[in-house]
Every structure is written in structure tokens, then in C-alpha cells.
C-alpha positions in Angstrom: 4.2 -17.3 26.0 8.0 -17.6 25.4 9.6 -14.0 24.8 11.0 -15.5 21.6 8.0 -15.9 20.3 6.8 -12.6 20.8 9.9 -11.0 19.4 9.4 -13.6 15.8 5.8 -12.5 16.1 6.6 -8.6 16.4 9.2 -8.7 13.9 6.8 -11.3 11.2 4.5 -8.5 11.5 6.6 -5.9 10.7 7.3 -7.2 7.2 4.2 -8.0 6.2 3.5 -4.8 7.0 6.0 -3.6 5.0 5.2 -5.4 2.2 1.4 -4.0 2.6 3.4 -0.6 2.2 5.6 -1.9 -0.4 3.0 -2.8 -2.4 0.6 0.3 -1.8 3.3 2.4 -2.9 3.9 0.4 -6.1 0.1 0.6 -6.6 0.3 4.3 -6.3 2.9 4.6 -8.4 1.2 2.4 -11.2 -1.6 4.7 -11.0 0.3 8.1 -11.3 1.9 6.4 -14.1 -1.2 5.6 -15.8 -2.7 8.5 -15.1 0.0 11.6 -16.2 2.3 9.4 -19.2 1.2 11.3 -22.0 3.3 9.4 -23.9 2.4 5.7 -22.8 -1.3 5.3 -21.9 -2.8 8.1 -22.6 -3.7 7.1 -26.0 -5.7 4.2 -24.6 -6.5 5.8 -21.5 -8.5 8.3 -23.8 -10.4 6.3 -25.7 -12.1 4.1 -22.4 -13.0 6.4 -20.0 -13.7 2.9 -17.8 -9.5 3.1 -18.0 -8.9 6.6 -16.5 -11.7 5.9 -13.6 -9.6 3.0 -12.7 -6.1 4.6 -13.1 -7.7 6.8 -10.2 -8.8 3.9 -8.6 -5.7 2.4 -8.3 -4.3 5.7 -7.3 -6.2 6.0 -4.2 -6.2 2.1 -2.9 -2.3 2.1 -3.4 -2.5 5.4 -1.3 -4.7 3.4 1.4 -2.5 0.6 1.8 0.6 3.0 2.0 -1.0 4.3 4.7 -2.4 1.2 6.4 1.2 -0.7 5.7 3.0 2.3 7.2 0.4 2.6 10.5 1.0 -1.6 10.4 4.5 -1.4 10.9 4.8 1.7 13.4 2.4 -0.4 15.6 4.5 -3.6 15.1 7.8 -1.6 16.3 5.9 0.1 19.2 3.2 -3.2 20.0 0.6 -0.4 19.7 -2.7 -2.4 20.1 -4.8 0.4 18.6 -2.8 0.6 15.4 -2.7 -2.9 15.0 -6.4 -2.6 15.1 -6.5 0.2 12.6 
């Protein structure tokens, strides 16, 4: 295999991983939003419990991906087989 190829390769991964990330974080941060804003949803937050479960919800798989984005890249950078695999 060409050593172009592998560098396109390495780097292709590396943003997608970062966009993993990217969009992990922004799911975190949509479900701290949802969850704290006393001002914004917590009016309908408290009225559907079904709401706040998934504000949580959305907490911890934005937190996941965040995590899995930023072991995705670090593996990218370093071609780290295992935390590819992760």
C-alpha cells in the first residue's frame, strides 16, 4: 500500500473522529442544558418525568462519545491498533 494512502487514511480518521468528539460534546452540552436551565426547560422538564430521564440520557451518551471520539483520534495520531479497537 502506497504511503499516501496511509497518511489520507490516518488523517480521514482523525476527523471523523473528531467529529465523534464534536458531536458528543454538543450532546453533553444539550443535556446539561436541559437538565440545570431553570429558566428554559424546566417547566416542561417537570411536568414529564420521561423528559428529565432523557436529559440524563443524553448527558451520559454525549459523555461516551466525547470519550470514544477523543480515544479515536489519539489512536489515529499515534496508529494505536488497540484504540482504534476501543
Amino acid at each position: 500500500v502506497p504511503m499516501g494512502v496511509l497518511s489520507c487514511m490516518k488523517y480521514l480518521m482523525f476527523i471523523f473522529n473528531l467529529l465523534v468528539f464534536a458531536g458528543g460534546t454538543c450532546l453533553a452540552g444539550v443535556g446539561v442544558w436541559v437538565a440545570v436551565d431553570p429558566a428554559g426547560f424546566q417547566d416542561i422538564v417537570a411536568a414529564r418525568a420521561v423528559l428529565s430521564a432523557s436529559a440524563w440520557l443524553l448527558l451520559a451518551v454525549g459523555i461516551a462519545l466525547s470519550l470514544l471520539g477523543f480515544l479515536g483520534c489519539c489512536g489515529a495520531l499515534r496508529r494505536s491498533r488497540p484504540l482504534l479497537l476501543l
